[in-house]
N, C-alpha and C positions, 0 to 999 in steps of 0.2 A: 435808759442806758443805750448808748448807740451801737451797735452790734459792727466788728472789725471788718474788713473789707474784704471782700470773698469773691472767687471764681468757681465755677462749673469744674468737679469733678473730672468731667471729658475734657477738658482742655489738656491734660495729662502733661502740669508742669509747666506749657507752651507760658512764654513770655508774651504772646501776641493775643491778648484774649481783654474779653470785658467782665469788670470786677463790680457786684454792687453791695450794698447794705444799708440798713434801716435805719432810722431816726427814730427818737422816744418818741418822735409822732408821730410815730407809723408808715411816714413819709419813705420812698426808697432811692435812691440815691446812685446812677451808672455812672463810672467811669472807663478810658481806656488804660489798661495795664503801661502801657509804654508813654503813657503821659499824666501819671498820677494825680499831678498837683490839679488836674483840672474835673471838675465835677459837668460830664457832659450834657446828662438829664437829671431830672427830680421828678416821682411818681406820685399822686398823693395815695392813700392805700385802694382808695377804688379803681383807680389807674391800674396800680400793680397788680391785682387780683383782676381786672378785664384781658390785661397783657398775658399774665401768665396762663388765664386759661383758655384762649386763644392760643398761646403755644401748644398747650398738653394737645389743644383741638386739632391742628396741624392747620391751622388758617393761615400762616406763613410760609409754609413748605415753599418751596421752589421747586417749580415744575423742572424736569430734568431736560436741560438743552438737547439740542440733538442735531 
């Protein structure tokens, strides 16, 4: 079953946010909220599970300008 199209809790409502969700095959699927119709990436589940724990890791942080 393909699971509905979901945003991040913190985006708190924002219409300007990235929405994703699963395929029966585990597959995940990004899009941008303000351009729906378009499916911008496809993760296969090893993708998603390196992606996301890279995030929890903080290996994307952005160092703070200054």
């Amino acid at each position: 079953m393909k699971r509905d199209w979901g945003k991040s809790s913190f985006s708190n409502g924002a219409q300007n946010c990235v929405e994703a969700r699963e395929l029966p095959n585990g597959c995940v699927q990004v899009r941008h909220s303000k351009d729906p119709d378009v499916v911008l990436m496809e993760f296969t589940p090893g993708e998603w599970t390196a992606f996301t724990a890279g995030v929890r890791n903080g290996e994307f942080d952005l160092e703070p300008s200054e």
